[in-house]
C-alpha positions as CSV (number, residue, x, y, z in Angstrom):
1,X,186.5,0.0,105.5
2,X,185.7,2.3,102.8
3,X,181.9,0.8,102.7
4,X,181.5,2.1,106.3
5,X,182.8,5.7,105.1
6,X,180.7,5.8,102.6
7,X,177.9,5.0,104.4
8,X,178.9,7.2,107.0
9,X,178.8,10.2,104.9
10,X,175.7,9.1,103.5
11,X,173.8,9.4,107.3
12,X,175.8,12.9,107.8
13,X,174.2,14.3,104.3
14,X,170.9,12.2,105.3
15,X,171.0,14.4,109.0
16,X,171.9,17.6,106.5
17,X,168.6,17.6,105.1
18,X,166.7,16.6,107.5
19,X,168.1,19.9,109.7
20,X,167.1,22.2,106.3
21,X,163.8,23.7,106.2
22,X,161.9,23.0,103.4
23,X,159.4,26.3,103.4
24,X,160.0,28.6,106.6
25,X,164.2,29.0,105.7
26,X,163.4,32.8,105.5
27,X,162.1,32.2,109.1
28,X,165.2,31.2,110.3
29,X,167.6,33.3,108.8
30,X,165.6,36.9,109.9
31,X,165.8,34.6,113.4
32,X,169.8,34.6,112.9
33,X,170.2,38.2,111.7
34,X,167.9,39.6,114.4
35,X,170.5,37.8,117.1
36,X,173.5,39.2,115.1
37,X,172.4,42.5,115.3
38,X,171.1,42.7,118.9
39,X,174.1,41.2,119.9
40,X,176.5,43.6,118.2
41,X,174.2,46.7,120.0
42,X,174.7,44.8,123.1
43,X,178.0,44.7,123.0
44,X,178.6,48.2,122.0
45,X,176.8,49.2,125.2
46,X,178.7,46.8,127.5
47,X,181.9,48.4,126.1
48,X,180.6,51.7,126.9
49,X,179.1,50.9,130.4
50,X,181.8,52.7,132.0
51,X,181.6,52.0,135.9
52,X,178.6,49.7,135.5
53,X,180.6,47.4,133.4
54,X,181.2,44.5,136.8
55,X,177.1,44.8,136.8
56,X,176.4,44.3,133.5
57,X,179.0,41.5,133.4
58,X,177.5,39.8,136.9
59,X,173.6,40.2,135.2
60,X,175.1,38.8,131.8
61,X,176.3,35.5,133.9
62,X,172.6,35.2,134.9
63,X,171.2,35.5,131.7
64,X,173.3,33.2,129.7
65,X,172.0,30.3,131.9
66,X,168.5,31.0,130.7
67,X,169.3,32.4,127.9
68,X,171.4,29.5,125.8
69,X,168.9,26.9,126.4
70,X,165.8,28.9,125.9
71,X,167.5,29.8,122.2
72,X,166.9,26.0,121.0
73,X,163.5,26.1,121.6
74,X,162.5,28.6,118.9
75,X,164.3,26.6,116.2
76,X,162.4,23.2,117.3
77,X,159.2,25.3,116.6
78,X,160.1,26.8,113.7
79,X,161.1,23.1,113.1
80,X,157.9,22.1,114.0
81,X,156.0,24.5,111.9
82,X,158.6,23.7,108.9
83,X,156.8,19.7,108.6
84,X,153.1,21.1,109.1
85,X,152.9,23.4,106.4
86,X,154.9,20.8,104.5
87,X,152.6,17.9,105.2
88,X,149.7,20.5,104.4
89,X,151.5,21.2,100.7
90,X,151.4,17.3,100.4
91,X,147.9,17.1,101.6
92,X,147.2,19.7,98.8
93,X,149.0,18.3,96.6
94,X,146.9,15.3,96.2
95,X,143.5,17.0,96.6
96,X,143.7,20.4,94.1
97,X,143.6,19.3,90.2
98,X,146.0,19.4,87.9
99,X,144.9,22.3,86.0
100,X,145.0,24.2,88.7
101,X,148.4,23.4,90.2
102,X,149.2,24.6,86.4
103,X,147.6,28.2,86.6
104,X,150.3,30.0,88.5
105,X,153.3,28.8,86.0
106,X,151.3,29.7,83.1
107,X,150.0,33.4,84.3
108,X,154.0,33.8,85.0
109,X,154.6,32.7,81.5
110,X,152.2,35.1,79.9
111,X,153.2,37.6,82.3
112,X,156.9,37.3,80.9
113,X,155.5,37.9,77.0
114,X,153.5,40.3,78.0
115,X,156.6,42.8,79.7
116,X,158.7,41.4,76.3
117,X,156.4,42.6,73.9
């Protein structure tokens, strides 16, 4: 009983990751604050519609059908995009030498003694 919890818990952290983005997590969260914020305007103008308010709540029925599901795609892309500029870092990876990897950690480094000194 308690192997199959474990192991249950071990797929939900497993499906965790996998949902994270590895480089294009910025992407997602300007994505989720640009919603946020067009939302909150939105509905600070359906509150003060006045008289139009049953029209704007008719046309807001409308759009939420096309809306909602249409919202999933752009995640899948950015999905999408997430594991080709990850499997073009691994590509990388193996191709550019070592000393080179090295040269950005190392102009950081002197960078840091530098603004000590």
């Amino acid at each position: 009983m308690a192997e199959g919890k474990e192991n249950e818990n071990f797929q939900q952290e497993a499906n965790e990751q996998e949902e994270k983005l590895k480089y294009l997590e910025f992407v997602q969260a300007t994505t989720d604050n640009a919603v946020t914020a067009l939302s909150n305007i939105y509905l600070y103008a359906k509150d003060n519609s006045g008289p139009l308010k049953p029209g704007v709540e008719t046309i807001e029925g409308v759009a939420k059908t096309v809306v909602i599901p249409a919202s999933k795609i752009p995640t899948e892309a950015i999905k999408f995009a997430d594991r080709a500029v990850d499997a073009s870092f691994t590509t990388l990876q193996n191709i550019v030498p070592s000393v080179l990897k090295q040269l950005p950690t190392q102009a950081c480094d002197t960078s840091v003694k530098e603004s000590a000194e």
